[in-house]
N, C-alpha and C positions, 0 to 999 in steps of 0.2 A: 770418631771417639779415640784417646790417646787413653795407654793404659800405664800405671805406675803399680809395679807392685812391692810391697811393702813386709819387709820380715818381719814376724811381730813376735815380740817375748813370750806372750799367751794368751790366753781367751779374753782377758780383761783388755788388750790395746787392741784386737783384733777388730771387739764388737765396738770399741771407742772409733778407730781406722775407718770400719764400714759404716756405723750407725750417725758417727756426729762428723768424723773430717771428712768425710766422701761426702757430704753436705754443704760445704763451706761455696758457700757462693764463688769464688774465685776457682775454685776447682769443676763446679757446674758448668758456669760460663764460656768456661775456655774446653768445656766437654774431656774433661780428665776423670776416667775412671779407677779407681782405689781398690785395688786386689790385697788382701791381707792372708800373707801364709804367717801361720805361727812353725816355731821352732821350738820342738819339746827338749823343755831344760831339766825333768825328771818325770819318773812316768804318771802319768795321770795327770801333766803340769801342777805339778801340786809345787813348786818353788824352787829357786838354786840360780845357777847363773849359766849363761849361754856358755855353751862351751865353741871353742872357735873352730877346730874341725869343722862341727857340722854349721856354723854360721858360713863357715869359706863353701863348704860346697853346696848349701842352699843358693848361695850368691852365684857362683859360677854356673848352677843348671837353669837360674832362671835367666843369666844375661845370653845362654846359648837359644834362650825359643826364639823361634822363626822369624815372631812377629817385631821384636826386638824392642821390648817394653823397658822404663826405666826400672831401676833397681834401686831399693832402701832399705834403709831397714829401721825401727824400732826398738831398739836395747837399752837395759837400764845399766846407768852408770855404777847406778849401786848395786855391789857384790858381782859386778862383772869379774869374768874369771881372768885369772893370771897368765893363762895359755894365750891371750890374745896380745897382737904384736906389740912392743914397746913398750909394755905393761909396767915395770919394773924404773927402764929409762921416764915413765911419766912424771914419778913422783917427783924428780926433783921441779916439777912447776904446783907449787902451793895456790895459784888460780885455777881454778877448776875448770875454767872455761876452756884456760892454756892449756890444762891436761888432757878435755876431752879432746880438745881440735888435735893437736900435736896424736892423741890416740887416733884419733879418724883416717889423717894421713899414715900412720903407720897402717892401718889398716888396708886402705887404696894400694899401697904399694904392694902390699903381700896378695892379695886379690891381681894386681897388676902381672905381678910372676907367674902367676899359676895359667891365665889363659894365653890361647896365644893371639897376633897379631889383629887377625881380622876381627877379634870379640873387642869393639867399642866401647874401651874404658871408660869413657865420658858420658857413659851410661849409668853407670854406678854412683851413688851419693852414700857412703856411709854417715850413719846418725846415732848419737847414743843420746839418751836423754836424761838431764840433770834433774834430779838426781834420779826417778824414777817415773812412771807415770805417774802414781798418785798428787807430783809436787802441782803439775794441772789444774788438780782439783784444788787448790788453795788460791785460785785466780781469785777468787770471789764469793763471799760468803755466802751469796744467794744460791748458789748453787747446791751446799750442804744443807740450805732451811730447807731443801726438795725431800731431804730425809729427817732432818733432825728438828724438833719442836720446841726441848728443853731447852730455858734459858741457859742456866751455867756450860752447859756442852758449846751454847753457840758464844759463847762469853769466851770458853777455851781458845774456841777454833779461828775468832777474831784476835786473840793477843798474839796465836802462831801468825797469823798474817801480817801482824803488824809489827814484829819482832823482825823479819826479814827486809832488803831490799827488795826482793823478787819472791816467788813462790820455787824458784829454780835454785836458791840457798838456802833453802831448807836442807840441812845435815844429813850426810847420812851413818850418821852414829845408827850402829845398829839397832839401838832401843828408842831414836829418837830421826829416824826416816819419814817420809811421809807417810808411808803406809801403816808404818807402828806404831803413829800419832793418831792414826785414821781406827786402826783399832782397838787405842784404849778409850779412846771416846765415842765412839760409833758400835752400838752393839751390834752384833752381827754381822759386822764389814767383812770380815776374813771371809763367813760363810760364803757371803753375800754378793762378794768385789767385782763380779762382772756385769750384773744388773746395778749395783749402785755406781760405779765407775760412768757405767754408761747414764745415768739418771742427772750424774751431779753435772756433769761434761756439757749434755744437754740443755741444761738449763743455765750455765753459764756463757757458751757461745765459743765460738773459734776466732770472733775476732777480739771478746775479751781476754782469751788466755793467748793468744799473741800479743795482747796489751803487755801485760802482764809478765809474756814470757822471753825472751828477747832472743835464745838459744834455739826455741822453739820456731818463733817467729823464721828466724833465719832459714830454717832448712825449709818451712812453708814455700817461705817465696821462691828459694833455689828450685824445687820442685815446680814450679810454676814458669819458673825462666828455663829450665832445663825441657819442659812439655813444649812451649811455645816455638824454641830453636828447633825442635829435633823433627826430624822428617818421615818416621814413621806414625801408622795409625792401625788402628783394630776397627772392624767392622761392629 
């Protein structure tokens, strides 16, 4: 059994990480186990952005365990905080993609400084996700019929999907992110967002929202090319 573990923004990608991607056939298969630490970004996780301090040294104590597990993480793009490296130099790429990738290697490099020699960089995959977790959940409208029954709600939730290329261009205008699209039409989401996150997720699939999601897709498979090369394992 190879193990990956996975920094997660909070209880919503944690129980998504354990309950629906630790299921993905391709990660079964190849016997890759799915560890999800969250990183609290205010107390109670009650919302905010990762602060990079403690993203850097979550990262650096889990690539020191013995057993020598990959390392990711889970961070949302949106309202990520400004202490994180290159943050500033991002903006001038108005593709978003350009800005997260361009932010990921800044990030590898500043991670790369901090340990020393014999701690296997090539261990490390940072990841943010565009724009947030919830944009996921826009793979596929069947997966919100698992909560929602009103026509007009699901009449909304179809013209947001069909208004984008991807579900990973969904804006993150603060009033118009995935998630604050999720809760002006979805009663109870805020309360709710860690049993519905995991519910909608579910019911849509892992290999639909890599259909669907191309940024996402991405770091799946690297995570899977990264387990299959590497030469350790957990019992």
């Amino acid at each position: 059994m190879k193990r990956i573990n996975i920094i997660a923004e909070g209880q919503t990608e944690q129980r998504f990480i354990e309950k629906t991607l630790a299921e993905y056939s391709l990660f079964k298969d190849n016997e890759i186990y799915l560890c999800a630490i969250t990183i609290e970004t205010s107390r109670g996780h009650k919302g905010g952005g990762v602060d990079f301090d403690k993203y850097k040294d979550k990262v650096i104590n889990l690539l020191y365990e013995n057993d020598k597990p990959i390392v990711t993480s889970m961070i949302d793009f949106y309202r990520l905080n400004k202490d994180f490296p290159a943050f500033a130099d991002s903006k001038q790429f108005s593709n978003k993609y350009e800005r997260v990738d361009f932010l990921k290697e800044a990030i590898l490099k500043e991670i790369e400084k901090e340990i020393p020699k014999r701690i296997d960089i090539n261990r490390f995959l940072p990841y943010i996700q565009l724009h947030e977790f919830e944009a996921l959940l826009f793979s596929d409208i069947k997966g919100l019929k698992a909560i929602i029954s009103a026509k007009d709600k699901l009449k909304e939730i179809d013209n947001i999907i069909k208004k984008f290329p991807n579900p990973e261009e969904i804006n993150d205008d603060p009033n118009k992110a995935p998630s604050k699209r999720l809760v002006k039409i979805i009663e109870g989401y805020e309360r709710k967002k860690v049993e519905y996150g995991y519910r909608i997720s579910e019911k849509i699939g892992i290999e639909t929202i890599m259909t669907k999601c191309p940024h996402f897709k991405e770091w799946i498979y690297k995570l899977i090319e990264m387990s299959k090369t590497s030469k350790w394992s957990v019992s």
